[in-house]
RODO-2510 file (C-alpha; in nm, 4 decimals, decimal comma):
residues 259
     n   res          X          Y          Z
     1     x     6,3232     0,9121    -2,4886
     2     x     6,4073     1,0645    -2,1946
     3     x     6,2844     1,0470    -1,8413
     4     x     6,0800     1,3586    -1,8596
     5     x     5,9227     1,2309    -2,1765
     6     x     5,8128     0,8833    -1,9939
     7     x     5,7128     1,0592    -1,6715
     8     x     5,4630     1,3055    -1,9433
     9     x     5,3731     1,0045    -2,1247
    10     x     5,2558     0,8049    -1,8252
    11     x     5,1086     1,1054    -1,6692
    12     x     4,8707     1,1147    -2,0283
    13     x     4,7976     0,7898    -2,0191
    14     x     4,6313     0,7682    -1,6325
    15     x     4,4599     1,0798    -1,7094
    16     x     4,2916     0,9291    -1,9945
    17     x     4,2093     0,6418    -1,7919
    18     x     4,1133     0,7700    -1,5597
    19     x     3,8893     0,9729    -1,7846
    20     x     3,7317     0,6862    -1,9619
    21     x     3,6514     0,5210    -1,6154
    22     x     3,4410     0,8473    -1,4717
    23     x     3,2609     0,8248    -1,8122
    24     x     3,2035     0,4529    -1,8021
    25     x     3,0858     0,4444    -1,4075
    26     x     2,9004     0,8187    -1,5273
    27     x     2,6622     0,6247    -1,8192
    28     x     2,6234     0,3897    -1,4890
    29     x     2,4904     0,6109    -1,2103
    30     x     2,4560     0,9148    -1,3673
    31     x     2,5505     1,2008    -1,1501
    32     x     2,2577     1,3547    -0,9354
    33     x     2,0319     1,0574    -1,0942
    34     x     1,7586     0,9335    -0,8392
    35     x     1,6985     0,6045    -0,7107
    36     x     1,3853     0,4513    -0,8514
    37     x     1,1510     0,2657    -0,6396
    38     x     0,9550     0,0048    -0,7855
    39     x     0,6091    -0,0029    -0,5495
    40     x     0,3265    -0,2531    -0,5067
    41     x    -0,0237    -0,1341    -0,4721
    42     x    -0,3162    -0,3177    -0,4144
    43     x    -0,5520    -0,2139    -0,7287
    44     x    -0,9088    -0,1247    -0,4966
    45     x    -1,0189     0,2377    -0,4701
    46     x    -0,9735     0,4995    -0,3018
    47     x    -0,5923     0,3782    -0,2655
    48     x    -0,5726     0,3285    -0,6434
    49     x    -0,7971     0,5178    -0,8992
    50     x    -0,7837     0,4515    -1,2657
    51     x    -0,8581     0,7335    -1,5225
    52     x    -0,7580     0,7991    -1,8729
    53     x    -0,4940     1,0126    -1,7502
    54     x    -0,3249     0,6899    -1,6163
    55     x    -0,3948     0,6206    -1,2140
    56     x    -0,4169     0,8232    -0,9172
    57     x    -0,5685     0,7645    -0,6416
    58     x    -0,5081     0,7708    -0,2386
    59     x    -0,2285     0,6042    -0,1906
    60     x    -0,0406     0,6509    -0,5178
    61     x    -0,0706     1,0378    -0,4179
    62     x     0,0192     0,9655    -0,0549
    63     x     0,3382     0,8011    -0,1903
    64     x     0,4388     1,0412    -0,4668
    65     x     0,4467     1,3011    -0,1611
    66     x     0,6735     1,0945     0,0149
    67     x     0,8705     1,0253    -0,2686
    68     x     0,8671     1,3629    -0,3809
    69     x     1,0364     1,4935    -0,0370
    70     x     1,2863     1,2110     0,0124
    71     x     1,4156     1,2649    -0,3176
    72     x     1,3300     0,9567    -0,4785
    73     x     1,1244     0,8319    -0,7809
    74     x     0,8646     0,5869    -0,8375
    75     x     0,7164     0,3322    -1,0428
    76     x     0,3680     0,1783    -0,9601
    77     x     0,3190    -0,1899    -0,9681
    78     x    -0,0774    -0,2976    -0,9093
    79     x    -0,2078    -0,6097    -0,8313
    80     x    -0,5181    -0,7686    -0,7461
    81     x    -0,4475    -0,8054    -0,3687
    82     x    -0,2011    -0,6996    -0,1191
    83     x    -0,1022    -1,0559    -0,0805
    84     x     0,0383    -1,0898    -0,4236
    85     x     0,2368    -0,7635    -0,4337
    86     x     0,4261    -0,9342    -0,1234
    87     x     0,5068    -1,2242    -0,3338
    88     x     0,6282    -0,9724    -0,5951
    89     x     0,8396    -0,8399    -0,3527
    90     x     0,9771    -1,1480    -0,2399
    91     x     1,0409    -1,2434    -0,5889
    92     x     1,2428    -0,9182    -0,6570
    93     x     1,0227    -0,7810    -0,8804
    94     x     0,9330    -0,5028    -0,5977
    95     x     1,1002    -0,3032    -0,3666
    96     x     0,8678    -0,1722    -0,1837
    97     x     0,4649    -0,2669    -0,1129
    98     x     0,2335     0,0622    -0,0013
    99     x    -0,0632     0,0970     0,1560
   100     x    -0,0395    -0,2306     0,3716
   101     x    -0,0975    -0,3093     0,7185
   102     x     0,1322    -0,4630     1,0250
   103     x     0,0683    -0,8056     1,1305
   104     x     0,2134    -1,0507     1,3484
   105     x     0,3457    -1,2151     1,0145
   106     x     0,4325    -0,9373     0,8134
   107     x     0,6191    -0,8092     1,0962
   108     x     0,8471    -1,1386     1,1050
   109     x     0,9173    -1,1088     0,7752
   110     x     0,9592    -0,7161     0,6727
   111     x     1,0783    -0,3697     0,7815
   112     x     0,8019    -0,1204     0,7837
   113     x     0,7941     0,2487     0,7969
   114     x     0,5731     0,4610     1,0427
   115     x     0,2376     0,4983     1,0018
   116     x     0,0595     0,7030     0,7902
   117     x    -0,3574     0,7658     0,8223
   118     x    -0,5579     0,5031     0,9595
   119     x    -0,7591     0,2009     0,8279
   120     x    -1,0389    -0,0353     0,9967
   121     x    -1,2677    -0,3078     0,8647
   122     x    -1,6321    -0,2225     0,8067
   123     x    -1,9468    -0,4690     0,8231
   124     x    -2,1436    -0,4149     0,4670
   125     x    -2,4759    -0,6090     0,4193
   126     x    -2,7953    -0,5444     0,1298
   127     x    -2,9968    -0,2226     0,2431
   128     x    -3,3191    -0,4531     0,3368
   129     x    -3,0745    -0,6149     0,6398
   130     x    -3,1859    -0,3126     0,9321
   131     x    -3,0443    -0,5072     1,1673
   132     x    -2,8001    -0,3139     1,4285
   133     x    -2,4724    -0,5073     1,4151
   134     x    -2,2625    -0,3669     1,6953
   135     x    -1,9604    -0,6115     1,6787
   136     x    -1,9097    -0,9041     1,5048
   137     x    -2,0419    -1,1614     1,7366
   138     x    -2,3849    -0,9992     1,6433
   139     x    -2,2826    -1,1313     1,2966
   140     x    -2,2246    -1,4806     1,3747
   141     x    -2,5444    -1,6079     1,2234
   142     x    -2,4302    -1,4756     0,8724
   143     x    -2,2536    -1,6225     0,5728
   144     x    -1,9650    -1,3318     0,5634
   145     x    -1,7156    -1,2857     0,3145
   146     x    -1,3891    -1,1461     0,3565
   147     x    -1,0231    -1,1467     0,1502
   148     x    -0,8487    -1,4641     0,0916
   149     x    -0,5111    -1,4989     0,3878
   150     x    -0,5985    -1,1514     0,5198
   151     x    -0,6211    -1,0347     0,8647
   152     x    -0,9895    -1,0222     0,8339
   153     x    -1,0122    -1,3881     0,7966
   154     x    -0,7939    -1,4276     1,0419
   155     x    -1,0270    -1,2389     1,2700
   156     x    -1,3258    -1,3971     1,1464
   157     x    -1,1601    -1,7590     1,2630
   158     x    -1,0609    -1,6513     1,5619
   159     x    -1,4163    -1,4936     1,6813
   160     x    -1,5538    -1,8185     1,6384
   161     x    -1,7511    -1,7393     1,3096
   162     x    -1,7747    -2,0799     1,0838
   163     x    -1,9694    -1,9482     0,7772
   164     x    -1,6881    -1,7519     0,6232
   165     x    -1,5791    -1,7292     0,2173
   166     x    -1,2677    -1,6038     0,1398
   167     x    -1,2060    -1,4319    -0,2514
   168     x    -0,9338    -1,2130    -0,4235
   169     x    -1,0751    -0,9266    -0,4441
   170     x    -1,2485    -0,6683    -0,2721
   171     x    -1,4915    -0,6027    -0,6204
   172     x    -1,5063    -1,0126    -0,5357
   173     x    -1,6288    -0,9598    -0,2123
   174     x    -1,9009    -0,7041    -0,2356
   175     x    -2,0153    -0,8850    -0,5887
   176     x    -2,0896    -1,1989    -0,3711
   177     x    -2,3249    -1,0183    -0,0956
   178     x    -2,5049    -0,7937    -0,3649
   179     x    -2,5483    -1,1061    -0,6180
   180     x    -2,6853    -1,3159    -0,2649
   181     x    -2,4037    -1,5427    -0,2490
   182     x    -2,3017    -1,3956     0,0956
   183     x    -2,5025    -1,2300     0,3596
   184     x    -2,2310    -0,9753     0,4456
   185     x    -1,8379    -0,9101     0,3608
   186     x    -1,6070    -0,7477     0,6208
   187     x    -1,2513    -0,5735     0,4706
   188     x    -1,0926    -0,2442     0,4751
   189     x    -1,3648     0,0399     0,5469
   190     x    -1,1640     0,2717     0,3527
   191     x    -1,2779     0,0391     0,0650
   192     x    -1,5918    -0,0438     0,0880
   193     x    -1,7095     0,3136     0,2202
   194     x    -1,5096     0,4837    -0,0674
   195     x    -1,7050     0,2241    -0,3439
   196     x    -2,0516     0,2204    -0,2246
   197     x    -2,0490     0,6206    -0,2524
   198     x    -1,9858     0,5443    -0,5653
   199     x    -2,3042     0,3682    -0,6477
   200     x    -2,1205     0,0968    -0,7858
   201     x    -2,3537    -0,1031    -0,5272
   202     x    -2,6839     0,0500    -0,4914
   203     x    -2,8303    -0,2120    -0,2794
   204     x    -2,5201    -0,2180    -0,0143
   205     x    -2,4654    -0,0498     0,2670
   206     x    -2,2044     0,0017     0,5475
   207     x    -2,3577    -0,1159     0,8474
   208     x    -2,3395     0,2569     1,0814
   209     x    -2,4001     0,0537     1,4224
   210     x    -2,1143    -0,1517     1,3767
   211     x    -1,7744    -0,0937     1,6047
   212     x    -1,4392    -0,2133     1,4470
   213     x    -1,2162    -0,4104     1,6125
   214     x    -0,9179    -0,3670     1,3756
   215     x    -0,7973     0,0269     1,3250
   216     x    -0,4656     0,0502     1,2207
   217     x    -0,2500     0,2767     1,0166
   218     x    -0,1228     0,2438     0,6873
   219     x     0,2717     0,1785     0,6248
   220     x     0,4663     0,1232     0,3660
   221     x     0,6666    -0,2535     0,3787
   222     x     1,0514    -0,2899     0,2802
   223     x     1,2441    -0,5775     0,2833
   224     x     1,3841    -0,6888     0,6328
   225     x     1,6745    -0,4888     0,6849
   226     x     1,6567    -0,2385     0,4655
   227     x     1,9025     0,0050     0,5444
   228     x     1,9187     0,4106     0,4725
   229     x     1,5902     0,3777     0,1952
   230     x     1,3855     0,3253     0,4889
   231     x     1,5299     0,5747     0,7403
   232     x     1,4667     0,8325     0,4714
   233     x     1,1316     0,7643     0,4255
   234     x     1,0393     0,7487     0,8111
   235     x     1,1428     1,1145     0,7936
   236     x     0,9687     1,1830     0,5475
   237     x     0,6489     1,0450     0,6435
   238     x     0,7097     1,2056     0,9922
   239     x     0,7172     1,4910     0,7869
   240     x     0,4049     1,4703     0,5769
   241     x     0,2103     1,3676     0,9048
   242     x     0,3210     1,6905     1,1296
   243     x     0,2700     1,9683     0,8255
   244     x    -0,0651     1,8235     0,7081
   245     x     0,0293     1,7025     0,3886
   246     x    -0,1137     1,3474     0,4262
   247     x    -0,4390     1,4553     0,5785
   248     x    -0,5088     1,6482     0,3063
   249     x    -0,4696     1,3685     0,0323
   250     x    -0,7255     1,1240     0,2894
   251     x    -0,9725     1,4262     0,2936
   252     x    -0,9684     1,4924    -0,0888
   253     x    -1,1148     1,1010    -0,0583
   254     x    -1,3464     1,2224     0,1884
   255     x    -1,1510     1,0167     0,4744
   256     x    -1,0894     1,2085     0,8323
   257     x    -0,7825     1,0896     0,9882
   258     x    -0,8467     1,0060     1,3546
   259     x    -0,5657     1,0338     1,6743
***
């Protein structure tokens, strides 16, 4: 064999391996393939709405739209509180969990994006309580329940207020004051405005007079230092903010997004 002949032969055999090794690392990542997401959502309505279509809802649309324009995909994880998506998370079952809060804890312990639309806690009590509740020291004389580790107990404790429950679930929550097990429950207004219109309550009602302590916005929480994931979908939020996008998913729930 002559030198030529090696030189081809060699030449053949690095293209075919290097052929085999863009197929194998190909079947991998396939080319233009998006990164998936896996996201935690908190299963209450209007953030997550059940059909038999599958869900929807205000937050699974809000993050679709963000998904959609920084060119990832998602999958939708929900659980019975916000609490235990963050343990899903932690456990690596999660990348991501949506339609959450900042706290002083959570902040210690995550990387969250901008805020999107805003969120407060609302006073609800039976329709034959015509009392005007203004803040929640007017409440103090009432057995109030509220969502187990959230910052709503949290608030309760620190204003002083003894007779508190805490329960999983928002459905939990507003079960306990219609059934007379609680006087009032205090949790996201979004909530329990969005499921008394409903009628899923008839005797409820958000107390009108009452003047929340705790508006926030929404964001979505990543791991702490999370890298390029997270810068992409700050712009995009930025995004969906400034061209309306996101106000238009909170007023198809009949939500007004305040400045």
């Amino acid at each position: 064999m002559t030198v030529f002949e090696k030189s081809e032969n060699t030449l053949k055999f690095l293209r075919i391996t290097l052929a085999f090794a863009a197929t194998v690392l190909a079947a991998i990542n396939p080319a233009g393939a998006q990164q998936v997401l896996r996201v935690g959502l908190q299963g209450a309505e209007p953030g997550v709405v059940r059909s038999n279509n599958g869900i929807g809802g205000l937050q699974v649309e809000v993050v679709e739209a963000i998904a959609k324009d920084a060119g990832f995909k998602v999958t939708f994880t929900i659980t019975e509180n916000t609490r235990r998506a963050f343990v899903l998370m932690d456990e690596g079952k999660l990348d991501v969990v949506a339609g959450t809060t900042v706290t002083a804890e959570t902040q210690a312990n995550y990387s969250f994006t901008v805020g999107y639309g805003t969120t407060a806690e609302a006073l609800v009590v039976p329709k034959t309580d015509q009392k005007q509740y203004l803040t929640i020291a007017d409440a103090k004389a009432l057995t109030i329940v509220t969502l187990r580790a959230s910052t709503y107990a949290s608030y309760l404790k620190q204003n002083g207020i003894i007779n508190y429950k805490e329960v999983e679930t928002t459905t939990d929550a507003l079960t306990a004051v219609s059934a007379g097990q609680a006087e009032a429950s205090l949790f996201s207004g979004v909530i329990s405005g969005y499921v008394l219109k409903q009628g899923l309550f008839p005797n409820l009602q958000v107390v009108a007079s009452y003047q929340p302590a705790l508006a926030r916005p929404y964001a979505i929480a990543f791991p702490k230092n999370t890298g390029e994931i997270l810068t992409k979908t700050n712009a995009s939020i930025q995004k969906l903010n400034d061209d309306g996008t996101i106000k238009q998913i909170f007023a198809k729930y009949g939500l007004t997004i305040k400045k």
